[in-house]
C-alpha positions, -999 to 999 in steps of 0.1 A, spaced: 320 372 -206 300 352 -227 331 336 -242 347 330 -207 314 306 -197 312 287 -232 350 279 -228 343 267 -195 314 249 -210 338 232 -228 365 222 -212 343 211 -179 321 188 -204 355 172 -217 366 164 -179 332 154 -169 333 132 -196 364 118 -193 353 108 -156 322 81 -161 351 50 -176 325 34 -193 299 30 -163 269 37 -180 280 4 -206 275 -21 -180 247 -44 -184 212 -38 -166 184 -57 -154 154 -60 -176 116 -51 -171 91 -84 -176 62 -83 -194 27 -94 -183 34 -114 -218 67 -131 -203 47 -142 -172 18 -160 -179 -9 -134 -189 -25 -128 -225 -38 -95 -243 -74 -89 -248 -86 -110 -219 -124 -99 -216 -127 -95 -175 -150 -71 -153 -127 -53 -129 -141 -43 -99 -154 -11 -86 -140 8 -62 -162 6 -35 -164 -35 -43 -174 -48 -9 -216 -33 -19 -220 -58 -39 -224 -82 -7 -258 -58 -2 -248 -56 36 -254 -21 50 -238 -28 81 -205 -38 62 -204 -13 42 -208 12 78 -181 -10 91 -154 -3 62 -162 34 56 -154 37 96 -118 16 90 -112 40 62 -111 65 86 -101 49 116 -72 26 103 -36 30 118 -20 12 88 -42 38 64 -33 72 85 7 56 86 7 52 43 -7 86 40 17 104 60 41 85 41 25 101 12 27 134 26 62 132 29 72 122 -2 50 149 -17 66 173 4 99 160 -9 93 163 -45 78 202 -39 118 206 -24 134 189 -52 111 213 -76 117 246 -55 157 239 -62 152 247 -98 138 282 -94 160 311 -86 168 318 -50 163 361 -40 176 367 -9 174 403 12 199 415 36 196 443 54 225 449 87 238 476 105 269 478 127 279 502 154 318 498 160 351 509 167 373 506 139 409 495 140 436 514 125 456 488 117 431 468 108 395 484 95 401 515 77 420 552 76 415 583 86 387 600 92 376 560 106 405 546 120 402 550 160 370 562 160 333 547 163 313 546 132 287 528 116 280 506 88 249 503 69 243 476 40 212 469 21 208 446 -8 191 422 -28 209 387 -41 199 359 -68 215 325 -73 205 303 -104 221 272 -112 217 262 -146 207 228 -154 226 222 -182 224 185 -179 194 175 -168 205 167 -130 182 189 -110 157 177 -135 163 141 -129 163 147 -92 125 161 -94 113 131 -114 128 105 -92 107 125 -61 75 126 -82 81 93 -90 85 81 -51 56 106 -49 36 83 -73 46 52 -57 37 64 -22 2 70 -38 -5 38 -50 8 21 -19 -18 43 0 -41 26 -25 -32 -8 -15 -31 1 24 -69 8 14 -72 -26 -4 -57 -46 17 -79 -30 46 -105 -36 31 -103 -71 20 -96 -79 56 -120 -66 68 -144 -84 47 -126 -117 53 -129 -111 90 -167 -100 83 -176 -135 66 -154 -156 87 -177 -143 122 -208 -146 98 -191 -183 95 -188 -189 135 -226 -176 139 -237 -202 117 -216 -228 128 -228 -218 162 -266 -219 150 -259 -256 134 -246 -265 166 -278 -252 187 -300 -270 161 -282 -302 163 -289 -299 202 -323 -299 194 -316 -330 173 -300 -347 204 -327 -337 227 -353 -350 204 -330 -379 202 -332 -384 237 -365 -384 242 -374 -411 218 -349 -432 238 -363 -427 272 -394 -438 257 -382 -470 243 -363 -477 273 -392 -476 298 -410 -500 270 -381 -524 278 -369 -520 238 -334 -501 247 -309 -506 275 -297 -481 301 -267 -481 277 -286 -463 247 -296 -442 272 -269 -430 285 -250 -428 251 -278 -408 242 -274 -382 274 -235 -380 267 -243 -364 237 -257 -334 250 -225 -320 272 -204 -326 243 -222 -306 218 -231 -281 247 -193 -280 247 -192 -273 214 -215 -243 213 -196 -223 242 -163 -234 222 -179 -217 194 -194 -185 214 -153 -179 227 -142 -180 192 -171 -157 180 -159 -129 210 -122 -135 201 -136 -124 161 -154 -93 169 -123 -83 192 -101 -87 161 -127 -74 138 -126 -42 157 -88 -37 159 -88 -39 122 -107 -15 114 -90 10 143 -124 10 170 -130 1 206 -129 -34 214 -157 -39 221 -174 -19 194 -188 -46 178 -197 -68 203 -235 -75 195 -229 -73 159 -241 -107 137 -234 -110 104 -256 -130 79 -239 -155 56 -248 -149 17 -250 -163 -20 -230 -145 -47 -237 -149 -78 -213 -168 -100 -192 -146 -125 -180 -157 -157 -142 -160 -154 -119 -153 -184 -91 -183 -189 -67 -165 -184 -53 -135 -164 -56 -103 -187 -25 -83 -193 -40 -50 -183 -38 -60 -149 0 -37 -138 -28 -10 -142 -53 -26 -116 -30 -34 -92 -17 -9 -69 15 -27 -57 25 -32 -96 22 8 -99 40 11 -70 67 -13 -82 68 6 -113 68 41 -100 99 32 -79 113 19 -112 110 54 -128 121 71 -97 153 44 -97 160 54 -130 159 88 -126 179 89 -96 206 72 -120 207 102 -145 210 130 -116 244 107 -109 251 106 -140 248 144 -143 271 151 -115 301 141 -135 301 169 -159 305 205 -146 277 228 -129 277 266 -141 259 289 -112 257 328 -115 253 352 -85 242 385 -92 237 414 -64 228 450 -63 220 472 -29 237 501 -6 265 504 16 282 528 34 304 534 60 306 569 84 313 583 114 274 592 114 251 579 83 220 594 81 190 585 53 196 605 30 235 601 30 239 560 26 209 561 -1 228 586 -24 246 569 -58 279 570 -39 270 541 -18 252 520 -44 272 486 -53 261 459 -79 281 430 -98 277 397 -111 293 363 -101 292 328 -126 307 302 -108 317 267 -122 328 235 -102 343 212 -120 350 176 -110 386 161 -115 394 142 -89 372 129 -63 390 95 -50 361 77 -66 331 96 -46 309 101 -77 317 71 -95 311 53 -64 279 70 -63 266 64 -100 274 24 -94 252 28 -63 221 40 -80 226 16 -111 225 -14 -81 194 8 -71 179 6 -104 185 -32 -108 170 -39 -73 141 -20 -87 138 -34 -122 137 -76 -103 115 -62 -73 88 -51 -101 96 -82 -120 87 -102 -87 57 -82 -82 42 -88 -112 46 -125 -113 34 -127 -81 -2 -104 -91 -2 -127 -118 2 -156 -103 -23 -148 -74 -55 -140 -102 -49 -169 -116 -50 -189 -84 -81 -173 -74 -93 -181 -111 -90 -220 -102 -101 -220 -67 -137 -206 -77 -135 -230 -106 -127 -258 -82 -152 -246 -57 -186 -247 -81 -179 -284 -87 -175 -291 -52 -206 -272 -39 -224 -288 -67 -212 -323 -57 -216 -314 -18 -254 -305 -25 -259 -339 -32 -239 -357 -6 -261 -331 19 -290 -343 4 -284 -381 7 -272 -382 44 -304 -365 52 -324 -388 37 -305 -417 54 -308 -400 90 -347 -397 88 -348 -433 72 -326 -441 103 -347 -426 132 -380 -435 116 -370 -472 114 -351 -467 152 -387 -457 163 -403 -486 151 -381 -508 164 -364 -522 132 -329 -508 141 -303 -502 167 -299 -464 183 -260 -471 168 -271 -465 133 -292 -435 143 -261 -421 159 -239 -424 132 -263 -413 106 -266 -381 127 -227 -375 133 -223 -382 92 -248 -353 90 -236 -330 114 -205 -333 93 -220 -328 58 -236 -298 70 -204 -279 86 -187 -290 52 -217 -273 34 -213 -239 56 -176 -244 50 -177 -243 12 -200 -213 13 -180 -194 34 -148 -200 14 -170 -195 -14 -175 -156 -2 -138 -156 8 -126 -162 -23 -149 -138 -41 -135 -109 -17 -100 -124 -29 -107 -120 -63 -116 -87 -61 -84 -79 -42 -62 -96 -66 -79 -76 -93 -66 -42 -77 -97 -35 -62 -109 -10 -89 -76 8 -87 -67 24 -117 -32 32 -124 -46 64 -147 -57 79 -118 -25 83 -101 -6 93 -126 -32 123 -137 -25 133 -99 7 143 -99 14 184 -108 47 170 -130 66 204 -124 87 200 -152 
């Protein structure tokens, strides 16, 4: 027997061999390296922690996430995902054991003469009684079934990490969404205090016109202003209700959940960037792993292919009772006369197959390749996005530095402008425009603030987030 399989062995590796034509010789798509695009080795950065968005000190935001976390569609959807990939690879690992099955039947028939059995059965009714136990292994001689189990573990590892930047993304959103309504608020504050402005404005007009110093014109420039930045405010009070609606569908709540909700705008302290974007980043970044994982999982894919070429040895061993009688009882079918055993190896052996498994293999090389440039594409884009978040800041201190001052010196010239209006040593024109230039200056200032927190949160997004790709790895049960 044990002659019979290693000839087999043989002779099917031969054939198997024979069958790949040189496939696995054609040229494949290479990995990049964090090197190749753009980023340097021993880059001194602070990744972020995971729970990242505390550092904004908000305790309402940080209520607000932990409910998304919970509540979010998207989230629930990537871990089902995740579930079923994991349920996949505990398949793919169950195929490698041995399989026991139990069978256990009893017939009540008439057998044929002609057909079923002889005398003392033939013509009449009888029964037949089988009980018995069978195993099926199929060796992996080749690695195939093994290969097959990676490739799930790896889609198993990639599902994880894409759960992770489900979470990230959320997240970030949310606290985009967060700053931008703490951004309408304020813009919706400046607005009410500019009414003020115009009010006060007004006033001083009315008095110079009953002093015969101003013209009904002035004055009645002077009221237009009010309706328009009245306009303004309830412009800015629909935009604020369309924010909260959207905040709340992000993070999976009731419309209206948030509807008396007011977020504060904030300084962050400026962080010391590196100049350049460190290499370790494909372990920060969650949609890197991912890419990655489904690299792996490519590659393995293409080895169970490869496997099926050469031959598969199986062995089927059974052992039970059976017996057939006109009338069986217990003690009859159990006795050494009705006991049966044996033992089955199969092989199949593929020698002709029109093409089906080389067709096959070529298919999961193009698998591997579309894998291999998708990471490639992934990682230059990671890269590329920390280093445009790298500049923005950069660009953004000068300009809040420089807007400072231009905030400060329209200021000044408005005050100048209505103190000198008041005593008569200019025209309400110059008072206007001195206002409007301030108005502006001070949107421009709540602007660079709030692209100033906007930014940070991208930063921390782009930097994974405090993912770390050690910690997906570690949990996977690699059933090897």
């Amino acid at each position: 027997m044990k002659n019979i399989v290693l000839l087999s062995l043989v002779v099917g590796s031969l054939a198997g061999c024979a069958g790949m034509g040189g496939l696995d010789q054609a040229p494949r798509a290479t990995m990049s390296t964090p090197v190749a695009v753009g980023a340097t080795e021993n880059s001194l950065l602070q990744w972020p922690s995971a729970h990242w968005w505390e550092i904004y000190q908000d305790p309402r935001l940080n209520s607000l996430i932990d409910r998304a976390l919970e509540q979010s569609p998207d989230l629930r959807l990537a871990r089902v995902r995740l579930e079923q990939a994991a349920a996949i690879a505990e398949h793919a690992g169950a195929q490698r054991w041995p399989k026991v099955n139990a069978d256990v039947s009893a017939v009540r028939k008439r057998y044929s003469q002609e057909y079923d059995a002889g005398a003392p059965l033939a013509s009449n009714y009888g029964s037949t009684f089988t009980l018995g136990a069978e195993v099926q292994y199929t060796f992996d001689f080749w690695g195939g079934q093994r290969a097959v189990l990676r490739a799930a573990l790896g889609e198993t590892a990639a599902r994880n990490a894409e759960v992770q930047a489900a979470r990230l993304m959320l997240t970030s959103r949310v606290v985009g969404a967060w700053f931008e309504l703490a951004h309408l608020l304020s813009m919706r504050e400046l607005a009410r205090e500019s009414l003020d402005v115009r009010h006060q404005t007004l006033r001083i007009v009315e008095r110079r016109v009953l002093a015969g110093l101003d013209t009904e014109v002035e004055h009645q420039q002077a009221q237009g202003d009010l309706p328009a930045m009245e306009r303004d405010i309830l412009r800015l009070n629909e935009q604020i209700a369309l924010q909260r609606h959207g905040l709340s569908a992000l993070a999976g709540l009731p419309i209206n959940t948030l509807s008396d909700v007011e977020p504060r705008m904030m300084s962050v302290a400026d962080s010391n960037l590196p100049a350049s974007v460190p290499a370790e980043l494909i372990g920060h970044r969650p949609d890197v792993v991912a890419a990655r994982w489904r690299v792996e999982a490519a590659s393995q894919n293409v080895k169970a292919a490869k496997a099926d070429f050469y031959p598969n040895i199986s062995l089927r061993a059974f052992a039970g009772f059976a017996r057939q009688s006109l009338s069986i009882g217990l003690s009859d079918w159990l006795n050494a006369g009705s006991r049966n055993y044996g033992i089955g190896p199969a092989m199949t052996l593929p020698i002709f197959d029109a093409g089906k498994l080389r067709a096959r293999y070529k298919g999961r090389a193009a698998e591997l390749d579309a894998a291999i440039e998708t990471y490639n594409q992934t990682l230059l884009v990671a890269v590329r996005d920390v280093a445009d978040q790298f500049i923005s800041l950069e660009a953004l201190v000068r300009q809040s530095s420089a807007q400072e001052q231009t905030l400060a010196a329209r200021q000044t010239a408005f005050d100048l402008a209505r103190r000198q209006y008041e005593a008569g040593l200019t025209d309400y024109l110059t008072v206007l425009n001195a206002q409007n230039v301030l108005l502006r200056e001070r949107q421009q200032q709540l602007d660079l603030k709030t692209r100033g927190l906007l930014l940070n949160a991208e930063l921390n997004r782009a930097l994974g987030g405090g993912f770390d790709a050690a910690d997906t790895t570690n949990s996977l049960a690699w059933k090897l």
